[in-house]
C-alpha positions as a Markdown table, in Angstrom:
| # | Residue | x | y | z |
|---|---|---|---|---|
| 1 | Unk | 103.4 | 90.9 | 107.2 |
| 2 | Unk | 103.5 | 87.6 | 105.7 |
| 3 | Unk | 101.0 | 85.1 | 104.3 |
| 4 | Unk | 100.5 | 83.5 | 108.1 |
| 5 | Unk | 97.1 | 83.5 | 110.5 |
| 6 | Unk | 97.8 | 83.0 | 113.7 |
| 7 | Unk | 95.8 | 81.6 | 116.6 |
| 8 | Unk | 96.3 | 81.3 | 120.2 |
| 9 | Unk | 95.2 | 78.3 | 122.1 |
| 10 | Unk | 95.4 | 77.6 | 125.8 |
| 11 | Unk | 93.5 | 74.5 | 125.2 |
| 12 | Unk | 89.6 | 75.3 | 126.4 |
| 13 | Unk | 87.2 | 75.0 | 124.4 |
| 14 | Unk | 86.7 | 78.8 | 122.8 |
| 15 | Unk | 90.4 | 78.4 | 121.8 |
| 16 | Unk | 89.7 | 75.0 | 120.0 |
| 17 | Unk | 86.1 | 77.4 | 118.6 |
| 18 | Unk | 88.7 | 80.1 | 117.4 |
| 19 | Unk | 91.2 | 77.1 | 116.1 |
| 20 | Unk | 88.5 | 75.8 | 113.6 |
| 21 | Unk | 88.1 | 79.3 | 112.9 |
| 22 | Unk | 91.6 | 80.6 | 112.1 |
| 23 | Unk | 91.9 | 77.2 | 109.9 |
| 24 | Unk | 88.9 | 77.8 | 107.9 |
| 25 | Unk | 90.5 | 81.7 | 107.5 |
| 26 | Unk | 93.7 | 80.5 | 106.4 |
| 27 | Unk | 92.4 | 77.9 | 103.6 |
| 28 | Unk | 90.6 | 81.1 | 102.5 |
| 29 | Unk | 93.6 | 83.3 | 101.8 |
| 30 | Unk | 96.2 | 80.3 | 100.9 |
| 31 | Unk | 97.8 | 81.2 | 103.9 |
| 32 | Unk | 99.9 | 78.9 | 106.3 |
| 33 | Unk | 98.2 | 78.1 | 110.2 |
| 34 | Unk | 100.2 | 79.1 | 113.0 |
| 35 | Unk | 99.7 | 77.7 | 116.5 |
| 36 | Unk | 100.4 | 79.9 | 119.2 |
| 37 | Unk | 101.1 | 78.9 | 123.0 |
| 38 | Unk | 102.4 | 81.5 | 125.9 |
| 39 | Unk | 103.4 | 79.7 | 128.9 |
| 40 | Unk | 104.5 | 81.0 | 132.0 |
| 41 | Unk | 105.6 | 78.2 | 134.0 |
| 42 | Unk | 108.1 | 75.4 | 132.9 |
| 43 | Unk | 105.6 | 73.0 | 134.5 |
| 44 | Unk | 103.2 | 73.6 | 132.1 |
| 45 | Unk | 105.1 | 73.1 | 128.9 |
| 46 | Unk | 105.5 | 69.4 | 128.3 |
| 47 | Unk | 101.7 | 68.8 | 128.9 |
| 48 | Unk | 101.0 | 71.3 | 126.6 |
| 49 | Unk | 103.5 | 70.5 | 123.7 |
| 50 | Unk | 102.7 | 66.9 | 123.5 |
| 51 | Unk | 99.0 | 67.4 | 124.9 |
| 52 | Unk | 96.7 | 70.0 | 124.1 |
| 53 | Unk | 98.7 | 71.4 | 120.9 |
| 54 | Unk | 99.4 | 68.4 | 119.0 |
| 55 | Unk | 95.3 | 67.5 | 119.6 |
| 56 | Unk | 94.7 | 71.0 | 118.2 |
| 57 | Unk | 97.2 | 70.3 | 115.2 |
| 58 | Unk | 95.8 | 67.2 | 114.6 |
| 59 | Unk | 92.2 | 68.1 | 115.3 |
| 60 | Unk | 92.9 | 71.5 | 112.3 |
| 61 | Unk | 94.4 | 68.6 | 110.1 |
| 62 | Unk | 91.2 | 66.4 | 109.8 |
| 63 | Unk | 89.5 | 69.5 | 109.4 |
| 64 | Unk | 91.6 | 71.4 | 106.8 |
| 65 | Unk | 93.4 | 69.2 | 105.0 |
| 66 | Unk | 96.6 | 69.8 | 103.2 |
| 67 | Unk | 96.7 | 73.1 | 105.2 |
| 68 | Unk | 100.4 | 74.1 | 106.5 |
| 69 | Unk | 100.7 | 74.5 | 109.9 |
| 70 | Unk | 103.8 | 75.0 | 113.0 |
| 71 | Unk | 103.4 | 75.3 | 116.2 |
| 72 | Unk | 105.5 | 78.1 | 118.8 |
| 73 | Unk | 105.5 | 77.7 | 122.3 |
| 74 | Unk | 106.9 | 81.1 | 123.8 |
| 75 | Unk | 107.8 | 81.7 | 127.4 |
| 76 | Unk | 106.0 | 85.1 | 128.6 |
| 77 | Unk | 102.6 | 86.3 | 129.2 |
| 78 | Unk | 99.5 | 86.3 | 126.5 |
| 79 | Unk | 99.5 | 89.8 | 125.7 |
| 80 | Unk | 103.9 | 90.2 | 125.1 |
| 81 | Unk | 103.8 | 86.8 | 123.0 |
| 82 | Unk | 100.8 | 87.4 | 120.9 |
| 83 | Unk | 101.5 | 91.1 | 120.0 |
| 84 | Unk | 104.9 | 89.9 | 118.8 |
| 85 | Unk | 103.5 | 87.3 | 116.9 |
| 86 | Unk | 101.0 | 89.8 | 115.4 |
| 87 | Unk | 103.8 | 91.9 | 113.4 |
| 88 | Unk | 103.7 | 88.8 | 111.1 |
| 89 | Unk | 100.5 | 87.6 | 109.9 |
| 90 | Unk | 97.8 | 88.7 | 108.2 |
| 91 | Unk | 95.2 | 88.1 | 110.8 |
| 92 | Unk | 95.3 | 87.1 | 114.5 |
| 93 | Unk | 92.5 | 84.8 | 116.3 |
| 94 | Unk | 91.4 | 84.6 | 119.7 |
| 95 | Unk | 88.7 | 82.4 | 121.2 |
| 96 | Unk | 86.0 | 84.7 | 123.3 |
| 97 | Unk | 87.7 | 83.0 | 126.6 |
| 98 | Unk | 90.3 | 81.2 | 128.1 |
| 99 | Unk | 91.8 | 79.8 | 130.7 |
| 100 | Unk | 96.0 | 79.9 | 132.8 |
| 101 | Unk | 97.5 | 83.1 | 130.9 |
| 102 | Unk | 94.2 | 83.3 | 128.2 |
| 103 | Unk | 92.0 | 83.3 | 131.1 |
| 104 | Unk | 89.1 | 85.7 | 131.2 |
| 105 | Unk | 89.8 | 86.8 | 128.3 |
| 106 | Unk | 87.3 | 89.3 | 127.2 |
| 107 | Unk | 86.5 | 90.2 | 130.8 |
| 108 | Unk | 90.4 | 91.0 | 131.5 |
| 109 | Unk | 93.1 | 93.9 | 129.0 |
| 110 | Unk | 94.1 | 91.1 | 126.7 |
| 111 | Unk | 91.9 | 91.2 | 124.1 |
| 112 | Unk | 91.5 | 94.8 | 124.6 |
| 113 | Unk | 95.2 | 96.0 | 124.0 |
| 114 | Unk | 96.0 | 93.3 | 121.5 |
| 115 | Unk | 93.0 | 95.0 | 119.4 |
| 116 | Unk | 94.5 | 98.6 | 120.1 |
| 117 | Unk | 98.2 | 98.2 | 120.2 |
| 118 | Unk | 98.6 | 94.9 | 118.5 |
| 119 | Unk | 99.7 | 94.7 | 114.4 |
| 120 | Unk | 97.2 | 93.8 | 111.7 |
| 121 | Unk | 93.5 | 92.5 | 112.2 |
| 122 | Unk | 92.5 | 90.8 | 115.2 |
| 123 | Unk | 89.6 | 88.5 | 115.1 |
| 124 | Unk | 87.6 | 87.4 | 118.4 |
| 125 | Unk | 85.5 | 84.4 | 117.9 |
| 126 | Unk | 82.3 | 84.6 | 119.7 |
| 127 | Unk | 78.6 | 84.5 | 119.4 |
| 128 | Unk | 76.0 | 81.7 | 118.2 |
| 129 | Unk | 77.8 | 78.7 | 116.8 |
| 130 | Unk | 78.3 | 78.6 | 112.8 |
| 131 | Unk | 76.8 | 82.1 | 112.1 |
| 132 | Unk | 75.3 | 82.8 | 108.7 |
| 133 | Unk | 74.6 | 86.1 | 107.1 |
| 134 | Unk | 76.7 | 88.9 | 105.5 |
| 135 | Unk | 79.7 | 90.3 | 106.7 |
| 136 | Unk | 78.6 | 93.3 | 108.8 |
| 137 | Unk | 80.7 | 96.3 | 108.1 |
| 138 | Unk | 80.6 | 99.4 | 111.0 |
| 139 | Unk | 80.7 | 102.3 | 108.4 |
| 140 | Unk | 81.0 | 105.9 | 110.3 |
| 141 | Unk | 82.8 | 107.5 | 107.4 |
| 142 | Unk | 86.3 | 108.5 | 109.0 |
| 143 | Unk | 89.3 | 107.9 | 107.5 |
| 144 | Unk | 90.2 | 105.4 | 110.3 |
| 145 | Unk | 87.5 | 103.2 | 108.6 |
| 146 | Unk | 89.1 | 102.7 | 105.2 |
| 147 | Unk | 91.4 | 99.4 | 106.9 |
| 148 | Unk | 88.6 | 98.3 | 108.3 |
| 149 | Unk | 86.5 | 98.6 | 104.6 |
| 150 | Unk | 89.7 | 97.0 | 103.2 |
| 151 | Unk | 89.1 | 93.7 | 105.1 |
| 152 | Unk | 85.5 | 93.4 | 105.4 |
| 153 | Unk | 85.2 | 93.6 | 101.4 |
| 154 | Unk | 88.0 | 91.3 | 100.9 |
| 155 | Unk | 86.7 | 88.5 | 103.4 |
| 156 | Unk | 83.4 | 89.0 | 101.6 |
| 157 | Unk | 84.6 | 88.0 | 99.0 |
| 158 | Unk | 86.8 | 85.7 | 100.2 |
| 159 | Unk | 83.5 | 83.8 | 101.9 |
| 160 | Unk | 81.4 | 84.6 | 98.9 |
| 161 | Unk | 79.1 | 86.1 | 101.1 |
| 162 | Unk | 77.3 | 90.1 | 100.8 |
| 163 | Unk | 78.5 | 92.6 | 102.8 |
| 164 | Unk | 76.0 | 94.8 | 104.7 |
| 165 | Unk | 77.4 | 98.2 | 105.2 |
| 166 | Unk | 75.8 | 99.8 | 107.9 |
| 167 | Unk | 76.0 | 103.4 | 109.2 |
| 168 | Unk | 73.6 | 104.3 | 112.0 |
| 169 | Unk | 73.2 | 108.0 | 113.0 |
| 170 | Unk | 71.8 | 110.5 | 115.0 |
| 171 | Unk | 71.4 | 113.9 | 116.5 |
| 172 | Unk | 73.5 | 114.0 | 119.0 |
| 173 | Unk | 76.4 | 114.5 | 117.4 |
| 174 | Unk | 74.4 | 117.5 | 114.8 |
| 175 | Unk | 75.8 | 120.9 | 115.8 |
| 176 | Unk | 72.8 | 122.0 | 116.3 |
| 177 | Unk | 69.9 | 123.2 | 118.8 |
| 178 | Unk | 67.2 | 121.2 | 120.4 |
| 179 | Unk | 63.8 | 121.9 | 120.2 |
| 180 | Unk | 62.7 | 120.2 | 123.6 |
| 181 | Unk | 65.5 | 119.3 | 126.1 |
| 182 | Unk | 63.7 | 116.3 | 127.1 |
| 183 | Unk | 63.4 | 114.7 | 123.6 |
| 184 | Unk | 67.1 | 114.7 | 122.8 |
| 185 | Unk | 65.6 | 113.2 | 119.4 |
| 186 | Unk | 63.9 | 116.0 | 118.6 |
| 187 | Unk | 66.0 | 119.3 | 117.5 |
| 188 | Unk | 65.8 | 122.4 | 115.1 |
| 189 | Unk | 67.0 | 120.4 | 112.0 |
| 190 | Unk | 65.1 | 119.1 | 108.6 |
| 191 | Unk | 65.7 | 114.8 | 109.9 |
| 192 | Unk | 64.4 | 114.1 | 106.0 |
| 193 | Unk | 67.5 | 116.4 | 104.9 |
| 194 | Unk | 70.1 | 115.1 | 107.2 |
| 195 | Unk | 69.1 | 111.1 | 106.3 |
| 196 | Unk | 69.9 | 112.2 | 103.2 |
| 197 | Unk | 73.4 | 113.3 | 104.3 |
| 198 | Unk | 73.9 | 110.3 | 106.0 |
| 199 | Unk | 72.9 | 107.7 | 102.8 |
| 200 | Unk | 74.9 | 110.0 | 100.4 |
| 201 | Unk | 78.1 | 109.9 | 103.2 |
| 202 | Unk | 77.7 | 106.2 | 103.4 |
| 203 | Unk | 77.2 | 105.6 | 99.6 |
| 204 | Unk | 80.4 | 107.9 | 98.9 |
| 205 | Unk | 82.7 | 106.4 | 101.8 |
| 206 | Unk | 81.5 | 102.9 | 99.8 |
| 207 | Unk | 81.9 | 103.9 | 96.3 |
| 208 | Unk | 85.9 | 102.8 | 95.3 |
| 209 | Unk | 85.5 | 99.6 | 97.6 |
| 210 | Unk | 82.4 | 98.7 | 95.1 |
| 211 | Unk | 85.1 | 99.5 | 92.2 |
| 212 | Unk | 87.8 | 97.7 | 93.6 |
| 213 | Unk | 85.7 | 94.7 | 94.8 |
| 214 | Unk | 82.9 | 94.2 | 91.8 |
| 215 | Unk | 82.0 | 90.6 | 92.6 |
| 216 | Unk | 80.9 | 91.3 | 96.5 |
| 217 | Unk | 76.7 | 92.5 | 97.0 |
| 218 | Unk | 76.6 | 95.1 | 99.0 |
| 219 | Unk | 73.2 | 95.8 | 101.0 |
| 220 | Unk | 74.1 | 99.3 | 102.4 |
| 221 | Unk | 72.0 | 100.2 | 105.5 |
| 222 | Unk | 71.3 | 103.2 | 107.3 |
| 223 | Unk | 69.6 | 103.7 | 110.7 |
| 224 | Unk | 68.9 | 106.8 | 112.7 |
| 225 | Unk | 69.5 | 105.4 | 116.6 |
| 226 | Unk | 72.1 | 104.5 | 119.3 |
| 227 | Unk | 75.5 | 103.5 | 117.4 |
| 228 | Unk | 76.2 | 100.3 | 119.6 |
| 229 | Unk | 72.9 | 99.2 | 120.2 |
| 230 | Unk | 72.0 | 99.0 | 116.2 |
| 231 | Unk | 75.1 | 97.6 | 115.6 |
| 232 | Unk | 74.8 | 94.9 | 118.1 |
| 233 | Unk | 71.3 | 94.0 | 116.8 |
| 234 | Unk | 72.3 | 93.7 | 113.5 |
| 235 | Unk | 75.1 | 91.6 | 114.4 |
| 236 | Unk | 71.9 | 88.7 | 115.2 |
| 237 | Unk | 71.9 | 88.3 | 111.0 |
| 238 | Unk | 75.3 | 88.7 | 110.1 |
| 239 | Unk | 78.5 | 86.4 | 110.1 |
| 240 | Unk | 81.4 | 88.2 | 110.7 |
| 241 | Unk | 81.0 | 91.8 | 111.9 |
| 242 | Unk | 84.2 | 94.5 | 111.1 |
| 243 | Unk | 84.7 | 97.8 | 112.8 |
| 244 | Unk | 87.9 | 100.1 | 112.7 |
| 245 | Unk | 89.7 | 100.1 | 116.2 |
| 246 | Unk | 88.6 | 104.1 | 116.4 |
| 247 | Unk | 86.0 | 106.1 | 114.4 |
| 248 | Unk | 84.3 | 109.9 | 114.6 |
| 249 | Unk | 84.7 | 111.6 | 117.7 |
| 250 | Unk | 87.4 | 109.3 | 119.2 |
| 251 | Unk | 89.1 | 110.7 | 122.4 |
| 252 | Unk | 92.7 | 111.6 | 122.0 |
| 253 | Unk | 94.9 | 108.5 | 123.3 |
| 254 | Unk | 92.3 | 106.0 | 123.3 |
| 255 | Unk | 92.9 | 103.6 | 120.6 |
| 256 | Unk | 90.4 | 101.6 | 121.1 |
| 257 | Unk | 86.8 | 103.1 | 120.4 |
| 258 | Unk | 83.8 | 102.1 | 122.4 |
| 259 | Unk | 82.0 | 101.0 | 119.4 |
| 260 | Unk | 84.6 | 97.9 | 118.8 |
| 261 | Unk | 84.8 | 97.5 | 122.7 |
| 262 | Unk | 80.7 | 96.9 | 123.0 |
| 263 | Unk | 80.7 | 94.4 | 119.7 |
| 264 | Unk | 84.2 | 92.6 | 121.2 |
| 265 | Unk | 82.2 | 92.1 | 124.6 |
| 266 | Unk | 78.5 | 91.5 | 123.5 |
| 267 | Unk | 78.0 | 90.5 | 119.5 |
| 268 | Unk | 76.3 | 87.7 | 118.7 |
| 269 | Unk | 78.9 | 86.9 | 116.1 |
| 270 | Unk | 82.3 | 86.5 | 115.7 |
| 271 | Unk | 84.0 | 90.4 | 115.7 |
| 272 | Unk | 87.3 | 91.7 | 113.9 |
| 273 | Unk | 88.4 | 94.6 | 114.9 |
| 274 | Unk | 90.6 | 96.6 | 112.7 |
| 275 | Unk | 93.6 | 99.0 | 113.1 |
| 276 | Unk | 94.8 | 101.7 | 110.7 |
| 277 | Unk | 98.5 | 101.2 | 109.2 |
């Protein structure tokens, strides 16, 4: 992995969004900007090579300047070029949709297997326009988590901005009885005592990333409810939200966990989702 971010643009407007975006990133971390293109057809690499991409290069320039950047046009489709390109930067961008080979993008596999099978941290650019807030970490205290921790503390401080860490529970997953079958939120158990549990799980899984990172406010947050839906809501105040690509309770072979798949689809800001080493 080397000091690149790397952004693919197909020339609509969400790519220009996630452009600006992966420029912005890359002045952060003193990295260099790369400009990714996958074509399919011959036809429709001259326009884009002395079109669309050199107006996006030029476009990042008055925007970021001084910042490095190249351009690579590959022949194949979206999902082949951009996980390749992926084994060598530190972050990969993606608008929220595209159009040709980006088309659809969050409707379609794209984004969906570059986040589980692509390399490094991929970052989908969606939601309100210039979000504000802390950087919303998805804390469910597996060890999956601790890449995802990694990033969200170092872009928080990166951004200069607090990090909320937020771990939402419930009883669901509690090995234990309920009390009335139709009030699956109310069962045998002490709630007080198992908050408790909960706050001291989130404040331990937090506790060497508050060493490590002593400059970043952390607002740690914990909520009793439905794991997407709180998440989702809180994503309303934050900037950047960051979940692991799997957490607790993920299904053998699927490496992609429907916690990151419901912020990647309906956040209200942009979303990284990231993958264990």
């Amino acid at each position: 992995m080397d000091d690149t971010v790397i952004v693919g643009v197909d020339g609509s407007s969400s790519s220009l969004a996630a452009a600006d975006v992966a420029a912005e990133e890359a002045r952060l971390r003193g990295a260099r900007l790369r400009i990714v293109h996958a074509f399919a057809r011959p036809a429709d690499l001259d326009p884009m090579i002395h079109g669309v991409l050199a107006e996006t290069e030029q476009r990042v320039h008055e925007r970021v300047p001084g910042l490095e950047i190249t351009r690579t046009v590959v022949s194949g489709d979206a999902l082949t070029v951009l996980g390749a390109e992926s084994r060598h930067a530190v972050l990969t961008v993606l608008g929220r949709r595209g159009r040709s080979l980006f088309g659809d993008l969050l409707l379609g596999s794209t984004a969906m297997q570059l986040a589980a099978h692509g390399h490094g941290p991929l970052m989908v650019v969606r939601g309100r326009p210039d979000p504000q807030g802390p950087v919303l970490l998805a804390v469910d205290g597996s060890p999956a988590g601790n890449a995802a921790a990694s990033f969200a503390f170092t872009e928080a401080e990166l951004r200069g901005a607090p990090l909320m860490a937020m771990h939402v529970w419930n009883t669901w997953s509690e090995p234990t009885p309920y009390e009335d079958p139709g009030d699956p939120l109310s069962v045998v158990v002490d709630l007080d005592q198992l908050g408790l549990r909960h706050r001291r799980l989130l404040e331990d899984v937090m506790r060497p990333w508050t060493v490590a990172h002593p400059e970043v406010v952390v607002q740690p947050r914990v909520e009793r409810g439905r794991v997407r839906q709180a998440l989702l809501e809180a994503t309303r105040e934050a900037q950047l939200v960051v979940a692991g690509a799997r957490g607790h309770g993920g299904v053998a072979g699927m490496l992609l966990g429907s916690v990151s798949q419901a912020l990647l689809h309906h956040a209200d800001c942009p979303v990284t989702v990231v993958r264990a080493p």
